[in-house]
LOVEX-891605 format. One record per residue (C-alpha): x, y, z. Coordinates in steps of 0.5 Angstrom, whole numbers. Layout:
LOVEX-891605
X, Y, Z
...
END
This chain:
LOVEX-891605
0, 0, 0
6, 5, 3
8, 3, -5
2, 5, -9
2, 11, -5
9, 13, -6
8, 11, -14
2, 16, -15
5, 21, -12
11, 20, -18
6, 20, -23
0, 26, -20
8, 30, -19
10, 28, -26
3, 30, -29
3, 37, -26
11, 38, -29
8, 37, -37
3, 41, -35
7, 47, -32
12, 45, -39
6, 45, -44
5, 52, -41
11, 55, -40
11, 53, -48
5, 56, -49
5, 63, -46
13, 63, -49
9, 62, -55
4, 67, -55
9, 72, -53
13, 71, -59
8, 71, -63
6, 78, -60
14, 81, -61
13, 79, -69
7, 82, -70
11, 89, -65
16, 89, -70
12, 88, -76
7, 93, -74
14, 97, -73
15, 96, -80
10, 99, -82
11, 104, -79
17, 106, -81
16, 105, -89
9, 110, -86
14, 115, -84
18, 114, -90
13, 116, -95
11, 121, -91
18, 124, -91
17, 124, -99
11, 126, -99
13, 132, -95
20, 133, -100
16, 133, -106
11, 138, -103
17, 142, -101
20, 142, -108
13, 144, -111
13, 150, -107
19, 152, -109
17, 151, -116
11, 155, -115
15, 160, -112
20, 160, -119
14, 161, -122
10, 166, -119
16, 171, -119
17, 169, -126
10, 171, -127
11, 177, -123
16, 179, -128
11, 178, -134
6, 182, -131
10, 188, -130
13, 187, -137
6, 187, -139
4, 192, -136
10, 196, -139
7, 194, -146
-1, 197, -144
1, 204, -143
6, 204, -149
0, 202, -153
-5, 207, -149
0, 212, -151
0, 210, -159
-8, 210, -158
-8, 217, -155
-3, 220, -160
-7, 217, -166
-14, 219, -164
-11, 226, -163
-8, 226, -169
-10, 226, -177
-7, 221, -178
-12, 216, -180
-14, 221, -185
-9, 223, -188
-7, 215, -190
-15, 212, -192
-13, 220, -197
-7, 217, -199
-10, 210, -200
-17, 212, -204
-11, 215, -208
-8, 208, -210
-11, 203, -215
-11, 199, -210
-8, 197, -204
-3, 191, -203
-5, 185, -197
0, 189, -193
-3, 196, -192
-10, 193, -192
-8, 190, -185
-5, 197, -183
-11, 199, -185
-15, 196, -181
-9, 196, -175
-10, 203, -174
-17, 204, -175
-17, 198, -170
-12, 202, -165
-16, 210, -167
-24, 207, -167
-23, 201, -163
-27, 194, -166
-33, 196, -167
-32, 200, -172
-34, 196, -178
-28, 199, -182
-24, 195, -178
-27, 188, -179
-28, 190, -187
-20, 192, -187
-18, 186, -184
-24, 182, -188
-20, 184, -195
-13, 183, -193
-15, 175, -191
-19, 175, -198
-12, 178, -202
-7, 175, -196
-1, 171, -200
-3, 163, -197
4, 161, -201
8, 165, -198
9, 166, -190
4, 165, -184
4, 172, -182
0, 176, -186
-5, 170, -186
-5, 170, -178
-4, 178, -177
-11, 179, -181
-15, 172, -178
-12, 176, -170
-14, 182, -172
-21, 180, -174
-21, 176, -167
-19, 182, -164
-25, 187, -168
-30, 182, -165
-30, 178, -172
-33, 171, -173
-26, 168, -175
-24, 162, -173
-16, 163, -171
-11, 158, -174
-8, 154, -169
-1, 156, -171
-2, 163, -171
-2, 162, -163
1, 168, -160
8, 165, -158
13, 166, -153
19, 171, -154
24, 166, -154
19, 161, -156
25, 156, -161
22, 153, -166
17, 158, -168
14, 155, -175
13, 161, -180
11, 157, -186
5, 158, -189
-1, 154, -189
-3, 149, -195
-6, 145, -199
-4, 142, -205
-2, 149, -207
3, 151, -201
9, 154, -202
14, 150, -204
17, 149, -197
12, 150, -192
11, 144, -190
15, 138, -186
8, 134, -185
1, 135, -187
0, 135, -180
0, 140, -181
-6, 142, -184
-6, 148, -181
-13, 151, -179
-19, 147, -180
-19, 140, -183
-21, 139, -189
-22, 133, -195
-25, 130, -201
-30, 126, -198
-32, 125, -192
-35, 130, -186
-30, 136, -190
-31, 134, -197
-31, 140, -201
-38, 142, -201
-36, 143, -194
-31, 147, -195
-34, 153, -195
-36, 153, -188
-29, 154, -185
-26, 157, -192
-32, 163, -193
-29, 164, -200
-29, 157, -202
-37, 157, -202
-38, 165, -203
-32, 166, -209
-35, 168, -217
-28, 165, -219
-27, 160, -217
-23, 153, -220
-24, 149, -223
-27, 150, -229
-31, 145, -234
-28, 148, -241
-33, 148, -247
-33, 153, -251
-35, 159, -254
-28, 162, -252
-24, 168, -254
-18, 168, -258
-13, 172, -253
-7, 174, -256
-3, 173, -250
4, 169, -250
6, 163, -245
13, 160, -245
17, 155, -240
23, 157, -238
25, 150, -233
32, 148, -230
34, 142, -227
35, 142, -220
35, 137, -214
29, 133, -212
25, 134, -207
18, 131, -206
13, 131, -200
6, 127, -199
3, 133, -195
-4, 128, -194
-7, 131, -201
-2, 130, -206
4, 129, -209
8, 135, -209
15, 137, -213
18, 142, -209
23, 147, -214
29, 150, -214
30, 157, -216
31, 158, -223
25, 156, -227
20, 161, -229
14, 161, -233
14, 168, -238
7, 170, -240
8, 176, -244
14, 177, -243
14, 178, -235
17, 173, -231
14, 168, -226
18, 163, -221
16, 157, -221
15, 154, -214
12, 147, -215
8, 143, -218
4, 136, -216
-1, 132, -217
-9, 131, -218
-13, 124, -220
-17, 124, -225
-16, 131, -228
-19, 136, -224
-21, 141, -231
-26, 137, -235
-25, 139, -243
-34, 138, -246
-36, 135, -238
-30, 129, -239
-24, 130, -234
-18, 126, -237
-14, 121, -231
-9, 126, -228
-7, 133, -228
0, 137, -226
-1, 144, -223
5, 147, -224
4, 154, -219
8, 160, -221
9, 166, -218
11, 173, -220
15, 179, -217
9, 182, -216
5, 177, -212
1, 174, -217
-1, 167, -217
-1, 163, -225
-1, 155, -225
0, 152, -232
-4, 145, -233
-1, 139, -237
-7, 134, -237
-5, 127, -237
-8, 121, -241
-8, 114, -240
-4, 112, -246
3, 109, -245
9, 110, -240
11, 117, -238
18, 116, -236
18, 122, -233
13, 120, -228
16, 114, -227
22, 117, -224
18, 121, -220
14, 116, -218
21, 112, -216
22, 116, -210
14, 119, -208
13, 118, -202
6, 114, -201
5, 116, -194
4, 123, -191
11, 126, -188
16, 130, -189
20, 132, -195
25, 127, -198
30, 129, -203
34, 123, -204
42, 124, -206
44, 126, -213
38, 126, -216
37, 132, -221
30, 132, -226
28, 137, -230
20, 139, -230
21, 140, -237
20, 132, -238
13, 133, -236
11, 138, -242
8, 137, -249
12, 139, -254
6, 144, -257
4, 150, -253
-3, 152, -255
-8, 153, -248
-14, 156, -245
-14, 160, -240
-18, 164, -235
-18, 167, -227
-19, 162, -222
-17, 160, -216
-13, 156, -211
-17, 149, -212
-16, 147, -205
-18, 151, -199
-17, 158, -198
-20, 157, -204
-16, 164, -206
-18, 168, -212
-14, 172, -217
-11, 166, -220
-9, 166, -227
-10, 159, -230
-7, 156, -236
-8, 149, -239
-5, 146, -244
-9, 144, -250
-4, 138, -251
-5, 133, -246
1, 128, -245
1, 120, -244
1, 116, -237
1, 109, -236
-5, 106, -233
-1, 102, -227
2, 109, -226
-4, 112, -225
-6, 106, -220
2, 107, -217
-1, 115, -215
-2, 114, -207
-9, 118, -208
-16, 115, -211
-18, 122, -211
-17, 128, -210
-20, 133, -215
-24, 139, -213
-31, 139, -217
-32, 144, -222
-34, 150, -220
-40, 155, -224
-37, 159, -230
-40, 165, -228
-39, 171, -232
-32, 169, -234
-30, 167, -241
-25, 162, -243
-19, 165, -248
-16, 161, -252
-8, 162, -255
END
């Protein structure tokens, strides 16, 4: 018995001794298990901490940021305001002055006035009478009507700001944006369609102003909603020509050199841009050649039929008059010029391309006969400008039929427009 005892006292003590092990085990446990969620929520806090710091670093370089800017701004107003009362002291001294008087005298005397003493017109009437003054928006309306779109943005954008600034309905061409003045890079190309300057365009992204097509939502019969003399114009081009005509006694001669090649698909045509040197003398009175380029099919029609191609070579005169002569391109056999051309045509809009020591002269493009028509248009793309002088050679000259396929555009010809009271010469 005494044994017993002594052996369930062993055993109740040794219970009690894993119990207080298991224990010991469990509490040790629980505590790690606490320490390891300490440091994690230490962590935590810590990466807190961090992001806090950045954000307050970020928040600190803004500011100054901020502050840079603002005293850039500060500088800014204080030019601007130095500007405003130059400006209110031009004002003054011409609204006291017979200046304007003495200029619009001067003008009535002139058989006209140029694009640019139009803007200086409407200038000082704008600075003299303020924009309500309905000479003002009719200068500006006239110098847009007459501006030169082959030549530099300026006049164009000077008449669209000023017609802005009277109050007028014009919608501002995007480049025309007043640019800083140490703004790099500053384009002053003018806009253009088909008929641009020869070096106005890198990309037809150009398209400078509204967009505009040969279908679609801009097609030419929308033109005019964006280009007023596109739709409003009595000479406008092209023309249908039939007949009767009149016997001109006019003289037309083509003076072209050989030049390097240079070649830009501006998104409406395949233009050929033109070195110095090639002229067209009509009447003995010289005009440069700037370019020439591409219409599918022909955008006149001889008797109500267009032909499969044209060529508008574009001209201009020290004057600034615009003249185009038309070589009309009939299906026939293989022109080689234009298969030297279409060697190197981009098929995609970009920039220009000049492919190394390849000269061509445009005098491959002609027929040998110089018998045209002739009457006043204008431009055949928008703004659709008038006072442009056309010649279209009554000799057409072969194209191939897969060359006219290789041209990247099905169509791009404007169509025909109403004759009006103009007549056709022939020469």
């Amino acid at each position: 018995m005494a044994l017993q005892k002594v052996i369930m006292k062993r055993a109740f003590a040794e219970i009690l001794l894993v119990l207080a092990l298991v224990g010991a085990a469990a509490f040790g446990w629980l505590n790690l298990q606490k320490g390891n969620l300490a440091n994690n929520n230490v962590a935590a806090l810590e990466t807190k901490v961090k992001a806090t710091e950045h954000l307050l670093r970020q928040s600190v370089e803004e500011a100054e940021v901020g502050d840079l800017a603002l005293d850039l701004m500060s500088e800014e107003l204080v030019e601007l305001r130095t500007k405003a009362l130059q400006l209110d002291a031009v004002k003054a001294a011409l609204a006291n002055g017979p200046l304007l008087q003495d200029v619009e005298l001067f003008y009535k005397l002139q058989k006209g006035l140029s694009v640019e003493r139009q803007l200086g017109l409407g200038a000082l009437r704008l600075l003299t009478k303020g924009g309500d003054d309905p000479g003002v928006t009719e200068a500006f309306q006239k110098a847009l009507q007459m501006a030169d779109w082959n030549g530099r943005k300026n006049t164009i954008c000077a008449a669209q700001i000023g017609l802005a600034a009277a109050g007028g309905n014009v919608k501002v061409m995007s480049e025309c944006a007043l640019q800083p003045p140490n703004a790099q890079g500053a384009s002053d190309a003018a806009p253009g369609g088909a008929h641009g300057n020869a070096h106005d365009k890198a990309a037809a992204s150009a398209h400078a102003g509204p967009h505009w097509g040969y279908e679609g939502t801009m097609g030419p019969e929308r033109w005019g909603s964006e280009f007023p003399t596109c739709g409003k114009g009595k000479s406008q081009a092209p023309l249908n020509i039939k007949g009767p005509f009149v016997k001109g006694r006019i003289s037309v001669a083509a003076d072209y050199k050989a030049g390097p090649l240079r070649m830009i698909n501006n998104g409406h045509t395949v233009q050929v841009n033109v070195a110095s040197g090639s002229k067209l003398r009509i009447d003995g009175v010289p005009y440069d050649l700037l370019q020439y380029h591409f219409h599918r099919p022909s955008e006149e029609q001889i008797d109500g039929k267009p032909m499969a191609m044209v060529i508008h070579f574009v001209h201009k005169s020290a004057a600034g008059k615009l003249a185009v002569l038309g070589v009309l391109l009939k299906e026939g056999n293989e022109n080689p010029g234009i298969k030297t051309l279409w060697n190197y045509a981009p098929t995609a809009e970009g920039p220009e391309v000049a492919p190394e020591e390849v000269v061509f002269n445009p005098t491959h493009l002609l027929p040998k006969e110089f018998d045209f028509f002739s009457y006043e248009g204008s431009l055949t793309t928008p703004p659709c400008t008038e006072g442009v002088r056309f010649f279209i050679l009554k000799t057409p000259v072969n194209v191939s039929r897969e060359q006219v396929i290789g041209f990247p555009f099905k169509r791009n010809a404007r169509p025909v427009q109403p004759l009006n009271d103009r007549v056709i010469t022939v020469g």
